[in-house]
N, CA and C atoms of all chains as a GROMACS GRO file, in nm:
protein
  486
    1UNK      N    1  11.032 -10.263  -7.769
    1UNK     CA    2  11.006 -10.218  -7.632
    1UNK      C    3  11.081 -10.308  -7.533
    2UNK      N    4  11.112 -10.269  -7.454
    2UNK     CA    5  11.196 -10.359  -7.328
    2UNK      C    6  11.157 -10.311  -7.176
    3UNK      N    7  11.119 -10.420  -7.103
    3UNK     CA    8  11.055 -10.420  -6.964
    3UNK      C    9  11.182 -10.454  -6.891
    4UNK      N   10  11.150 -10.366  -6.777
    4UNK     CA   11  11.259 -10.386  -6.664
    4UNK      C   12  11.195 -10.468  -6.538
    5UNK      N   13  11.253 -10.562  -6.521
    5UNK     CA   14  11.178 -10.599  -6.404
    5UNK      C   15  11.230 -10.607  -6.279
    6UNK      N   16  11.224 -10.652  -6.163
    6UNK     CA   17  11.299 -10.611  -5.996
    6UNK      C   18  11.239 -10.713  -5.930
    7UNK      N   19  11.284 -10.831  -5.875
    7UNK     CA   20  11.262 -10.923  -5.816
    7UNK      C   21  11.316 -10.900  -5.701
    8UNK      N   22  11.246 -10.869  -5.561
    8UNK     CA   23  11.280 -10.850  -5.430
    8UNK      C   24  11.242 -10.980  -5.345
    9UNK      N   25  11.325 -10.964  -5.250
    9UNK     CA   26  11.276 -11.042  -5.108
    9UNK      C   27  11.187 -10.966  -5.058
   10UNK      N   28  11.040 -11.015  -5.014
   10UNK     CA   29  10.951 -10.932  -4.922
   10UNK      C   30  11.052 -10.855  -4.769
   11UNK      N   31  11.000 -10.742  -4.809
   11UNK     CA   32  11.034 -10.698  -4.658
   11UNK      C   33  11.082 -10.763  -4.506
   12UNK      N   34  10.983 -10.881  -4.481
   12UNK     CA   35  10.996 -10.935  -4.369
   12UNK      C   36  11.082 -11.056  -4.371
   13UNK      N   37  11.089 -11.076  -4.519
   13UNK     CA   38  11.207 -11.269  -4.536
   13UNK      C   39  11.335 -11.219  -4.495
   14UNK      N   40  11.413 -11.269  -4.419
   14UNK     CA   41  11.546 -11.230  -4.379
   14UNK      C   42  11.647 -11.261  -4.592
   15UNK      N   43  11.716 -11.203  -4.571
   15UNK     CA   44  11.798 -11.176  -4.625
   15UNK      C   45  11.999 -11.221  -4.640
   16UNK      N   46  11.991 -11.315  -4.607
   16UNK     CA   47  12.155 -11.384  -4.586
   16UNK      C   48  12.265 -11.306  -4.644
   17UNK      N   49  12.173 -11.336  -4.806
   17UNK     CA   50  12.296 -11.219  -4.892
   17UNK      C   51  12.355 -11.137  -4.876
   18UNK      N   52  12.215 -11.009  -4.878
   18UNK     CA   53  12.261 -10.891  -4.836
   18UNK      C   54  12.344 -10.884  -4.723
   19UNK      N   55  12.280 -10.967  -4.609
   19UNK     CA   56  12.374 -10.908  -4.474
   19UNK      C   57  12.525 -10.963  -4.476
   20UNK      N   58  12.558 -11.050  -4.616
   20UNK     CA   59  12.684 -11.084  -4.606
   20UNK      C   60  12.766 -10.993  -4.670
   21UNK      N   61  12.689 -10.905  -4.783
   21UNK     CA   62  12.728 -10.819  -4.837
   21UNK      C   63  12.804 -10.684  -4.769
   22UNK      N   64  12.708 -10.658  -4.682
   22UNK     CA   65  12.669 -10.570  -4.586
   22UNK      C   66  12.829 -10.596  -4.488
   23UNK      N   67  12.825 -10.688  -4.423
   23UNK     CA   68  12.937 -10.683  -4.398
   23UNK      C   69  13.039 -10.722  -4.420
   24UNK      N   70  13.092 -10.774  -4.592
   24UNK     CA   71  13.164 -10.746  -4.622
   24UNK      C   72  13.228 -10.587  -4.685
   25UNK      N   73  13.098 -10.511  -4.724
   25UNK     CA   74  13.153 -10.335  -4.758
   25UNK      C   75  13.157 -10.269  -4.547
   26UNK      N   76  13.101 -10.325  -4.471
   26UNK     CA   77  13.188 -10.269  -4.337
   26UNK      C   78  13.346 -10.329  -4.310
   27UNK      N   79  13.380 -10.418  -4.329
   27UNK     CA   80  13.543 -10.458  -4.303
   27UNK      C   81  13.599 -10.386  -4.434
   28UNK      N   82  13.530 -10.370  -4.544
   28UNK     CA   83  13.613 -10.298  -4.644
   28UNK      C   84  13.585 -10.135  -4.607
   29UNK      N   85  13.559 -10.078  -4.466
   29UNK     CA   86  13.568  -9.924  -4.466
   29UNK      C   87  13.446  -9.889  -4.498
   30UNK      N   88  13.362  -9.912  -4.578
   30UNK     CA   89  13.184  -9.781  -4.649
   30UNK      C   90  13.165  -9.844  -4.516
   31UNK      N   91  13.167  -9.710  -4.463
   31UNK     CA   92  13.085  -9.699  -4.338
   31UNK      C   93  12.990  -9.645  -4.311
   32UNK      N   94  12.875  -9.605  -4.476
   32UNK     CA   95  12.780  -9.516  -4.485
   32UNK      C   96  12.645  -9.591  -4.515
   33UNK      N   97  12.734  -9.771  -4.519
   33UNK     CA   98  12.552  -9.808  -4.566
   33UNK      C   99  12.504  -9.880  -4.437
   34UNK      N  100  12.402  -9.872  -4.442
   34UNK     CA  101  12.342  -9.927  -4.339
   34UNK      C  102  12.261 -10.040  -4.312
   35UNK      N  103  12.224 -10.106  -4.481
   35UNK     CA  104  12.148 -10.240  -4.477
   35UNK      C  105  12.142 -10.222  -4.625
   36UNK      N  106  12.163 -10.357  -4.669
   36UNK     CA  107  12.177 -10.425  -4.816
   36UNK      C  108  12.107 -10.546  -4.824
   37UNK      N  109  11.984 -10.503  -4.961
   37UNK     CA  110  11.887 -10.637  -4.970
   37UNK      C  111  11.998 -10.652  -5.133
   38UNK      N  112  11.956 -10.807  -5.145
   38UNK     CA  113  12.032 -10.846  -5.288
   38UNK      C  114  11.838 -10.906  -5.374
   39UNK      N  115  11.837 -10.866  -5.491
   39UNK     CA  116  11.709 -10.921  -5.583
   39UNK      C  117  11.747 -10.921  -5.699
   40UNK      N  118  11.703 -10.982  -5.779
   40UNK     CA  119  11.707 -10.996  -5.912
   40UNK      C  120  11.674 -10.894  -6.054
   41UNK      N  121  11.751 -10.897  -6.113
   41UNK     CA  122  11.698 -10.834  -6.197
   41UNK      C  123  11.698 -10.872  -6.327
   42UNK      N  124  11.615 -10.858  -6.452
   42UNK     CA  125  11.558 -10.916  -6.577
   42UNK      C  126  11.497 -10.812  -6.680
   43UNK      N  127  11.619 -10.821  -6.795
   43UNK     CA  128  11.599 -10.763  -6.867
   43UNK      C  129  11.503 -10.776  -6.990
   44UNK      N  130  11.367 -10.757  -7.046
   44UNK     CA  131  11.353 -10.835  -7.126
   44UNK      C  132  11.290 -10.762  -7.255
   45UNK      N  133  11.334 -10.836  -7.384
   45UNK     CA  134  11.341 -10.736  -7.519
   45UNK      C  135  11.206 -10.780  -7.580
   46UNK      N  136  11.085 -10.715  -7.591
   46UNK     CA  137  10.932 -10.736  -7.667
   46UNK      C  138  10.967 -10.729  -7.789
   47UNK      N  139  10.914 -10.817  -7.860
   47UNK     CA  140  10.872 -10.841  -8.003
   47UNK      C  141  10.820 -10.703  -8.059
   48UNK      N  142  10.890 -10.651  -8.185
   48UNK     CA  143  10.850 -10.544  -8.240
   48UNK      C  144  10.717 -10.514  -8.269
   49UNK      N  145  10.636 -10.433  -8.280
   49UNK     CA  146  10.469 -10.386  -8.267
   49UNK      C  147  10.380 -10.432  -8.149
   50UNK      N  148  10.458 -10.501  -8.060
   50UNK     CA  149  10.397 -10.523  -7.917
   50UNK      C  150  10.330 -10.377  -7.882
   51UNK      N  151  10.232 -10.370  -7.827
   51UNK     CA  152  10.144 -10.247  -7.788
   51UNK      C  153  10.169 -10.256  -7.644
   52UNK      N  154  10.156 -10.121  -7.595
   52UNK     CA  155  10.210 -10.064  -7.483
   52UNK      C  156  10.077 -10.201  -7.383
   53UNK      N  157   9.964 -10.189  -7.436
   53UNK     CA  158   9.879 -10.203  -7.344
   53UNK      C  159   9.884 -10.405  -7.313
   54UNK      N  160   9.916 -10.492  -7.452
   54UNK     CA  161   9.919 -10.577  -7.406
   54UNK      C  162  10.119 -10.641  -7.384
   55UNK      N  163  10.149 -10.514  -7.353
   55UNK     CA  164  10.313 -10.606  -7.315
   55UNK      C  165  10.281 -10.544  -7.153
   56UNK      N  166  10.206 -10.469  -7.083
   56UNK     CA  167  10.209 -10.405  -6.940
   56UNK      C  168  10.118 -10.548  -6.929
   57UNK      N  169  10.019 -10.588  -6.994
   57UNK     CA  170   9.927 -10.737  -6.923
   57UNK      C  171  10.059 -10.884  -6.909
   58UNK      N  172  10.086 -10.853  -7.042
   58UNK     CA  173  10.232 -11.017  -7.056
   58UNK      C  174  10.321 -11.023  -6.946
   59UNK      N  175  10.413 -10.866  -6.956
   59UNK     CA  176  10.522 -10.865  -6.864
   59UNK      C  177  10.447 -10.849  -6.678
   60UNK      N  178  10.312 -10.837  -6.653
   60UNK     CA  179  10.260 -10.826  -6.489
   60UNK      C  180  10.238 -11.017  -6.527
   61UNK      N  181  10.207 -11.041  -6.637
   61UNK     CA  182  10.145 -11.238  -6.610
   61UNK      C  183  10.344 -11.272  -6.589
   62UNK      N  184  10.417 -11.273  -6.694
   62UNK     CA  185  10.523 -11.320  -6.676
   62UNK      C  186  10.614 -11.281  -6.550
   63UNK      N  187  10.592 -11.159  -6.494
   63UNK     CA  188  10.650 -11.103  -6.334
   63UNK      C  189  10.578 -11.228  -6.226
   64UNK      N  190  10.472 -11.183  -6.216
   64UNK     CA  191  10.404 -11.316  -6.160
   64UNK      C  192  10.384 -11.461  -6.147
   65UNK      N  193  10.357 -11.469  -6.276
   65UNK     CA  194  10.361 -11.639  -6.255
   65UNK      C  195  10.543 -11.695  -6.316
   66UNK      N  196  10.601 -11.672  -6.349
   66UNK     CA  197  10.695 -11.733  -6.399
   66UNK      C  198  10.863 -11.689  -6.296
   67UNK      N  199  10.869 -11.576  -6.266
   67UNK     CA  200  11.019 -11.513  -6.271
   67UNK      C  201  10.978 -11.469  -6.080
   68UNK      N  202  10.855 -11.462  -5.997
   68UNK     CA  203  10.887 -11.429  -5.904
   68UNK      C  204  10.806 -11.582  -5.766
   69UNK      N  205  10.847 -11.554  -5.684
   69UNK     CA  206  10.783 -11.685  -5.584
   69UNK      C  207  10.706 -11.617  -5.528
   70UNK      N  208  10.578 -11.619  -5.492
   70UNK     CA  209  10.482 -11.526  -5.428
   70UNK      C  210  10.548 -11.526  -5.324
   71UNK      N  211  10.540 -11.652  -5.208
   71UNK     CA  212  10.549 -11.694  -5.093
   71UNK      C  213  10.665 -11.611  -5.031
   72UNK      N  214  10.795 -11.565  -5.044
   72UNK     CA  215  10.886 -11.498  -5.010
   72UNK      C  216  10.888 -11.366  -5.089
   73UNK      N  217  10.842 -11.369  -5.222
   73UNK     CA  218  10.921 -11.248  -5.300
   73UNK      C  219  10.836 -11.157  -5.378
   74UNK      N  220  10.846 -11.025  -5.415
   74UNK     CA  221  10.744 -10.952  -5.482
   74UNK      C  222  10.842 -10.864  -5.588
   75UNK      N  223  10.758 -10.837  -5.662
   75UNK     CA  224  10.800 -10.761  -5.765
   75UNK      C  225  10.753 -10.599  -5.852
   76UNK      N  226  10.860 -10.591  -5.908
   76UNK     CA  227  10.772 -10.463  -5.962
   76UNK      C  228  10.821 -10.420  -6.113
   77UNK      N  229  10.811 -10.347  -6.215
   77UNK     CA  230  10.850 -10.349  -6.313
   77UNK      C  231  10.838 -10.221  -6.412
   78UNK      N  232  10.916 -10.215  -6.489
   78UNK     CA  233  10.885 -10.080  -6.561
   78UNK      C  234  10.888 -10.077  -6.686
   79UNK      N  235  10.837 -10.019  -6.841
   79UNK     CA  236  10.849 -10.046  -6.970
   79UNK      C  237  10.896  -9.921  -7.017
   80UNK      N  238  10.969  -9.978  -7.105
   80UNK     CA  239  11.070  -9.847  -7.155
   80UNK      C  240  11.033  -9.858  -7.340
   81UNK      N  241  11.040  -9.708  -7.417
   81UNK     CA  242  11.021  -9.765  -7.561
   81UNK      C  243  11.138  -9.761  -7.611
   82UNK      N  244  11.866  -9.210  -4.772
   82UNK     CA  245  11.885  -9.210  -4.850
   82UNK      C  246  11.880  -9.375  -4.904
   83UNK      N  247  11.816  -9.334  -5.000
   83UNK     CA  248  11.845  -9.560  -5.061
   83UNK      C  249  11.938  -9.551  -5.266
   84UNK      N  250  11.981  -9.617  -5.265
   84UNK     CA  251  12.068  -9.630  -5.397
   84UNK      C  252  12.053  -9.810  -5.418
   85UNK      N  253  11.989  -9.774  -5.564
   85UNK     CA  254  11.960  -9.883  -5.666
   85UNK      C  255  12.053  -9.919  -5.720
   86UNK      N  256  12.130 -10.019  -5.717
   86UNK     CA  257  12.205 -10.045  -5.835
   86UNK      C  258  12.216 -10.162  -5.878
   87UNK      N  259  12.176 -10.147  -6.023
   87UNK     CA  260  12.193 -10.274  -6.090
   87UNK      C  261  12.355 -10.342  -6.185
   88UNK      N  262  12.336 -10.494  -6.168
   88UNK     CA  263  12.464 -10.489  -6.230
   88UNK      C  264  12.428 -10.630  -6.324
   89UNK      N  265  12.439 -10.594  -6.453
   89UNK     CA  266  12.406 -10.672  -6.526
   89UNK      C  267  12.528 -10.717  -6.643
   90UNK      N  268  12.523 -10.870  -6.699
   90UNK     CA  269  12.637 -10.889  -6.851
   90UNK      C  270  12.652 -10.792  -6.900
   91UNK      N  271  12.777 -10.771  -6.959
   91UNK     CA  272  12.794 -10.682  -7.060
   91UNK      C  273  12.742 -10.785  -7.211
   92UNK      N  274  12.693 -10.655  -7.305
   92UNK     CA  275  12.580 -10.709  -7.397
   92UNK      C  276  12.714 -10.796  -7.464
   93UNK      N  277  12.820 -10.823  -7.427
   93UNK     CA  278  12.849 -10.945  -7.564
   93UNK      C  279  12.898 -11.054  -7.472
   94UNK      N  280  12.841 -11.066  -7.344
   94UNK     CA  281  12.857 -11.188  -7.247
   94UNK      C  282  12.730 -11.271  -7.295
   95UNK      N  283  12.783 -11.401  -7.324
   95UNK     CA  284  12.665 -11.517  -7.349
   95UNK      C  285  12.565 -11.519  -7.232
   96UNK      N  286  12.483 -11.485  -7.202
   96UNK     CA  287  12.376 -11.516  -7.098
   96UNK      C  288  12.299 -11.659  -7.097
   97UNK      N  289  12.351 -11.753  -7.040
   97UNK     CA  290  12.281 -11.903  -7.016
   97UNK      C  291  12.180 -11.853  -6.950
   98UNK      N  292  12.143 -11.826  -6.828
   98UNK     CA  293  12.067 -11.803  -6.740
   98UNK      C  294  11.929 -11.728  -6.800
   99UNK      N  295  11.943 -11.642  -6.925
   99UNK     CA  296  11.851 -11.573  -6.982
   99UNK      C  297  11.809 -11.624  -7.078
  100UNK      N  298  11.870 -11.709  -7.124
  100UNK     CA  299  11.805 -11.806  -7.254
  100UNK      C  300  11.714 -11.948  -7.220
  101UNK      N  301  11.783 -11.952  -7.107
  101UNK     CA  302  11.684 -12.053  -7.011
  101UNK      C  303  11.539 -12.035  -6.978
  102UNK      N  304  11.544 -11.908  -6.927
  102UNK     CA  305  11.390 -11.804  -6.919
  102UNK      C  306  11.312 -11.806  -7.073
  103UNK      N  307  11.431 -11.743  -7.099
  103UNK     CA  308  11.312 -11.720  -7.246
  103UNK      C  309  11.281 -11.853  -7.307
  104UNK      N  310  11.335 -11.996  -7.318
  104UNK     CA  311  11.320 -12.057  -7.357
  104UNK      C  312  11.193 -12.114  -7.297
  105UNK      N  313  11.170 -12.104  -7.143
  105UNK     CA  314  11.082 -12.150  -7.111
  105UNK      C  315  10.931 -12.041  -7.114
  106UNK      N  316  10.946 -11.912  -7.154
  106UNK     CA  317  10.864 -11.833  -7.151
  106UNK      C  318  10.790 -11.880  -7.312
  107UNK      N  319  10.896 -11.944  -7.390
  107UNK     CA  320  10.842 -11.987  -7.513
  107UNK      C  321  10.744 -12.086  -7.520
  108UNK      N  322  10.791 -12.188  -7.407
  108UNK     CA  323  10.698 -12.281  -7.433
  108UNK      C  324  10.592 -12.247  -7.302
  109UNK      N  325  10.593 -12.167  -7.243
  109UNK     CA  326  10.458 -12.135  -7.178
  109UNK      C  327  10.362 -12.039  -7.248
  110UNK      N  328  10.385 -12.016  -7.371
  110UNK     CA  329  10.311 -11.932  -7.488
  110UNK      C  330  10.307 -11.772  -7.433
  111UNK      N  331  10.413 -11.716  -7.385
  111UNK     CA  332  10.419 -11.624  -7.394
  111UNK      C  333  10.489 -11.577  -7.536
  112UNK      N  334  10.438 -11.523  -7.619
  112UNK     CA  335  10.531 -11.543  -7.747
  112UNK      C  336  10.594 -11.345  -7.774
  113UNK      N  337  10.584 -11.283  -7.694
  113UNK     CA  338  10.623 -11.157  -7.746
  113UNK      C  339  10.765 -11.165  -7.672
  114UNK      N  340  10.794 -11.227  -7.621
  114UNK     CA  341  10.926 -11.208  -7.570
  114UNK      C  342  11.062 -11.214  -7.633
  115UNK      N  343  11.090 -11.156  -7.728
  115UNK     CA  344  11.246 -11.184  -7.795
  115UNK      C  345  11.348 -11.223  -7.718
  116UNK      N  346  11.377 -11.137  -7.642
  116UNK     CA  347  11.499 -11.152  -7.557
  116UNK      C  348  11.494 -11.158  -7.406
  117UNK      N  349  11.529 -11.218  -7.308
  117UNK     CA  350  11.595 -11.202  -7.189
  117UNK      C  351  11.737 -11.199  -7.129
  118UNK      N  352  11.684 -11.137  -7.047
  118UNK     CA  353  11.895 -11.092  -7.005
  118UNK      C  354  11.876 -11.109  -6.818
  119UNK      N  355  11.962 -11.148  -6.737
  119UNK     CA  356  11.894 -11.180  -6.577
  119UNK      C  357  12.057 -11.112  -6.576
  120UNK      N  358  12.001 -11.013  -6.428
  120UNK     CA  359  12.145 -10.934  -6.419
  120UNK      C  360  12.070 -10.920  -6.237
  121UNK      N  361  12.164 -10.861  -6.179
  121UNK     CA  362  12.160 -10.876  -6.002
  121UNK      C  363  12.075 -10.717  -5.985
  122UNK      N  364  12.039 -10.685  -5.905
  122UNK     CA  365  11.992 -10.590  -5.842
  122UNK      C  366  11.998 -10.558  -5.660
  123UNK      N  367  12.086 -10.501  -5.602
  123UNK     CA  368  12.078 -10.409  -5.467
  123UNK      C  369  12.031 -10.318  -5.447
  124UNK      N  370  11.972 -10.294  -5.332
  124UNK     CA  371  11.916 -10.209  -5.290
  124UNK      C  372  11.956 -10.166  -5.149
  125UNK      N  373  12.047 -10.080  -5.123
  125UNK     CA  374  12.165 -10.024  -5.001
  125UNK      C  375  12.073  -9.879  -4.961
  126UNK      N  376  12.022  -9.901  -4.852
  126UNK     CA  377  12.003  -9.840  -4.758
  126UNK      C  378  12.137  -9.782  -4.691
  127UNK      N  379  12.135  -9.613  -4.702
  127UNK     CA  380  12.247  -9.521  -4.638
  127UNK      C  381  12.242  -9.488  -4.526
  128UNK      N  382  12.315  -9.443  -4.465
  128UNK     CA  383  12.312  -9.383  -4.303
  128UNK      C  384  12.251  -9.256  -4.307
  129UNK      N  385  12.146  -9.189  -4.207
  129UNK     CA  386  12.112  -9.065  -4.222
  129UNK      C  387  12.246  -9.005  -4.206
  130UNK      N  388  12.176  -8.857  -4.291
  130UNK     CA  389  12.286  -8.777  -4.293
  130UNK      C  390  12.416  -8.798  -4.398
  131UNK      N  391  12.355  -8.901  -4.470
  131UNK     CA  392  12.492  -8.857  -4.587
  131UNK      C  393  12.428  -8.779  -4.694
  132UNK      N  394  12.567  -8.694  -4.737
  132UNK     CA  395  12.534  -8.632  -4.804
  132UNK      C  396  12.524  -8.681  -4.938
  133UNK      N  397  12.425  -8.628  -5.092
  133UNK     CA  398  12.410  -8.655  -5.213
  133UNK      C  399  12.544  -8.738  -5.257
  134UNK      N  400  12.609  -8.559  -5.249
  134UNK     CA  401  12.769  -8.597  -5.355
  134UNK      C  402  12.818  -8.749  -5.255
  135UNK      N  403  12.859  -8.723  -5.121
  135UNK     CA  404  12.877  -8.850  -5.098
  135UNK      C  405  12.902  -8.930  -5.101
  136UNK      N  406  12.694  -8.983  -5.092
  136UNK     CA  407  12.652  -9.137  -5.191
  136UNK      C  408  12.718  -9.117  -5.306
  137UNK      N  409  12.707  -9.035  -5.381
  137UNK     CA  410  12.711  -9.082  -5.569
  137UNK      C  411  12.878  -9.136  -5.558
  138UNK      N  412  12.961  -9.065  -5.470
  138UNK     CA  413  13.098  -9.127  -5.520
  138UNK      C  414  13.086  -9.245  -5.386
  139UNK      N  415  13.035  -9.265  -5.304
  139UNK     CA  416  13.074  -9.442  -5.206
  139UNK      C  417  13.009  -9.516  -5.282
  140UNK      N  418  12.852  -9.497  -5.369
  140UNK     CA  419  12.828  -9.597  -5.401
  140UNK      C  420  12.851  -9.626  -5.511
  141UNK      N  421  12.923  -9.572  -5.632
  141UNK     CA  422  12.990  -9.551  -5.742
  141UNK      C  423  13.130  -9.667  -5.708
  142UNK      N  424  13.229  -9.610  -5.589
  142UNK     CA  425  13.337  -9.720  -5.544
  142UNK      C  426  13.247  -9.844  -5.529
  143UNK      N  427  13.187  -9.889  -5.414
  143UNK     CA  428  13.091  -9.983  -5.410
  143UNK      C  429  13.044 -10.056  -5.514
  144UNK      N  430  12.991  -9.980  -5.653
  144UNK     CA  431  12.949 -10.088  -5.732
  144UNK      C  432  13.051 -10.162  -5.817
  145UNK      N  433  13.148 -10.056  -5.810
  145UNK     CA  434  13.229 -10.042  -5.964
  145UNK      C  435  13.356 -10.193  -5.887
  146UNK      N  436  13.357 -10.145  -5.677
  146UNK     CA  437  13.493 -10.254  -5.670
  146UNK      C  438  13.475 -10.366  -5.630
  147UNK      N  439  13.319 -10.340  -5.573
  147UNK     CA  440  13.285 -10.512  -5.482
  147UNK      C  441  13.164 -10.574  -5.576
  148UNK      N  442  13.076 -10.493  -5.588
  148UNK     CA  443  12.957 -10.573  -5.677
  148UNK      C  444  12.921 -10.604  -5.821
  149UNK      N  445  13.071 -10.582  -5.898
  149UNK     CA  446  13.082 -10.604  -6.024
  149UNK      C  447  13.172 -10.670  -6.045
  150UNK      N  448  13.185 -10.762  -6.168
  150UNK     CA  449  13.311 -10.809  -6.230
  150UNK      C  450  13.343 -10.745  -6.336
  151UNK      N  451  13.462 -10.657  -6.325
  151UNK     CA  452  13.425 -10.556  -6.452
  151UNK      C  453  13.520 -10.624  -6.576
  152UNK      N  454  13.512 -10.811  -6.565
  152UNK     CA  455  13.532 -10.844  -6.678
  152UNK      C  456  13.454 -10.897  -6.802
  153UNK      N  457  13.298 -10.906  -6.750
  153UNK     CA  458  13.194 -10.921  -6.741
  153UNK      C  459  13.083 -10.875  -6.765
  154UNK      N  460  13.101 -10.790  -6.612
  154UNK     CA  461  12.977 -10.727  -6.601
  154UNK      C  462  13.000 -10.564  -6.618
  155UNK      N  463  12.865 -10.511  -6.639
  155UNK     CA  464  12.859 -10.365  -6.569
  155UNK      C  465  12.737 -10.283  -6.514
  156UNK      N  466  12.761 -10.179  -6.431
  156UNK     CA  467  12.653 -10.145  -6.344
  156UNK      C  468  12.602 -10.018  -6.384
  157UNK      N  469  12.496 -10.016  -6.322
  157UNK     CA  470  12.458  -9.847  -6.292
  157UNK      C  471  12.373  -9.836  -6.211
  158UNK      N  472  12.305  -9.730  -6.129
  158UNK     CA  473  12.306  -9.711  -5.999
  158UNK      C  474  12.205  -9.596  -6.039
  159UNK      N  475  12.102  -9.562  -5.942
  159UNK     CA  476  12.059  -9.429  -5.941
  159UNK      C  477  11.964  -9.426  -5.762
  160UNK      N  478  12.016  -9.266  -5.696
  160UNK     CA  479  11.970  -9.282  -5.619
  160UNK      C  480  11.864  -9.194  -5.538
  161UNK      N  481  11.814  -9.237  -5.425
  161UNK     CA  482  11.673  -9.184  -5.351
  161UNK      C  483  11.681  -9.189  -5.257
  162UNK      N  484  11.621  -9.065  -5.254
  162UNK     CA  485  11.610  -8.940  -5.081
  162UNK      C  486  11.504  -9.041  -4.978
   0.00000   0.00000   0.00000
């Protein structure tokens, strides 16, 4: 089984990255986006016979305590078989 | 419109950064974890009014010429109304 996970900047933390991003694709012409957040992302491969029910408890403890900062950043995640 | 795109190693790039995680997910007794892989994630907010086809080909240029190393890495993208 393998969990996808998405490490964001909260909504309200400014963002440096993105907005450098951001305007570097406006001097390169995409003149269609309008705001770019940059977050993390983490791929991760479960141990074979992992059960649906305790890799959704591991991968919300490991999203949380290990891979995201409460204080600025939130997360979210998805399990794939 | 918003478009996800992730851009992660290609699977025969050594990942330091993901062995680091897992190494430490080991010794925090998370033990179902085989593998980790840490790859980037954007999230580009579009201008109203673009259209589908569009997005799929600006942000297709976008991932494939500025937010990838396509010696490296590779992306994929999926997007929302």
């Amino acid at each position: 089984m393998k969990a996808h996970v998405y490490v964001t900047l909260k909504r309200t933390v400014l963002d440096p990255q993105g907005q450098t991003i951001q305007g570097a694709l406006k001097k390169l012409q995409f003149r269609s986006v309008a705001d770019v957040r940059q977050g993390k992302y983490f791929l991760l491969t479960l141990a074979d016979g992992t059960s649906r029910d305790a890799a959704q408890k591991e991968i919300d403890r490991i999203a949380r305590d290990v891979l995201t900062n409460p204080v600025i950043e939130e997360y979210s995640f998805r399990l794939e078989e």
